[in-house]
C-alpha positions in Angstrom: -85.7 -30.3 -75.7 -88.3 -29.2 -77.6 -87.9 -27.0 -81.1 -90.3 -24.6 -79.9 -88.5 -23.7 -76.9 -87.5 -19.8 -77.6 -83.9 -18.7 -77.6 -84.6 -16.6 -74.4 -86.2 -19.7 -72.8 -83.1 -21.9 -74.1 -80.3 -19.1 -72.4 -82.3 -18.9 -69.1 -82.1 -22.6 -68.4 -78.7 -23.1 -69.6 -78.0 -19.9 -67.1 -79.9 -22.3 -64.0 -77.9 -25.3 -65.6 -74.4 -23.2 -65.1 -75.2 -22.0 -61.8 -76.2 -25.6 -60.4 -72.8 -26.5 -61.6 -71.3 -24.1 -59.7 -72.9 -25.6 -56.8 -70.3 -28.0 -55.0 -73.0 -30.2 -53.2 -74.9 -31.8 -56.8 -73.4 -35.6 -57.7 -71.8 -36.7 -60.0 -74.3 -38.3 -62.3 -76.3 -35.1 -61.8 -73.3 -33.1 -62.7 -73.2 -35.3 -66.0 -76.8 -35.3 -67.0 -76.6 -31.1 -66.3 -73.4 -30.6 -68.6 -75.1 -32.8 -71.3 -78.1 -30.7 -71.4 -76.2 -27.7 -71.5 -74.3 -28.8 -74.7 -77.6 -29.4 -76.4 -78.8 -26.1 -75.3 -75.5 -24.6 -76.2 -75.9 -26.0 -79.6 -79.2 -24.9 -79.8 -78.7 -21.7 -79.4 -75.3 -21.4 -81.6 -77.7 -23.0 -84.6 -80.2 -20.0 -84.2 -78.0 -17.7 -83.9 -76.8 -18.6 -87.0 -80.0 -19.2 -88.9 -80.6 -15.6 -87.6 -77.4 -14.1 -88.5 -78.0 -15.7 -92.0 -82.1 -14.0 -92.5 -80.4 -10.8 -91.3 -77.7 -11.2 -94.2 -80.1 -12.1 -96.7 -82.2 -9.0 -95.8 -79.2 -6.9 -96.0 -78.7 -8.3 -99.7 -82.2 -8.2 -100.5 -82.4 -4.5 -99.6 -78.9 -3.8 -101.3 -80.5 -5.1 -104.8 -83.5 -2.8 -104.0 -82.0 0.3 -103.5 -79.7 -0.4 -106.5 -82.3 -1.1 -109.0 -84.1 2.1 -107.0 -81.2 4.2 -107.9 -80.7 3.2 -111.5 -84.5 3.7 -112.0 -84.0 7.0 -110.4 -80.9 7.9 -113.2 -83.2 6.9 -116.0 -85.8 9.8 -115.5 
């Protein structure tokens, strides 16, 4: 799997990978190399989630301290 796969690109094949699943007619061994792929991919996309859910928070903060040193520069004119 490669790191510069995008998060849309990682949820569209582990869509294909659920929907071959599905299928009753794929082996066994095809069956097992599909699920392990799809737990990488599931993982893959849980960490950037995170990692997003974590800048978003951090801009939040960021913005937070702005508009409170904003405000108390504003009650000091």
């Amino acid at each position: 799997m490669s790191n510069e796969q995008s998060f849309e690109n990682m949820m569209e094949e582990l869509e294909n990978i659920v929907k071959k699943l599905d299928n009753e007619t794929v082996s066994l061994e095809e069956a097992l190399d599909l699920y392990q792929r799809g737990m990488k991919l599931s993982a893959s996309c849980d960490e950037t989630l995170k990692n997003a859910e974590k800048k978003v928070n951090e801009l939040m903060k960021s913005n937070d301290g702005e508009q409170a040193e904003t405000s108390a520069e504003n009650e000091n004119e």
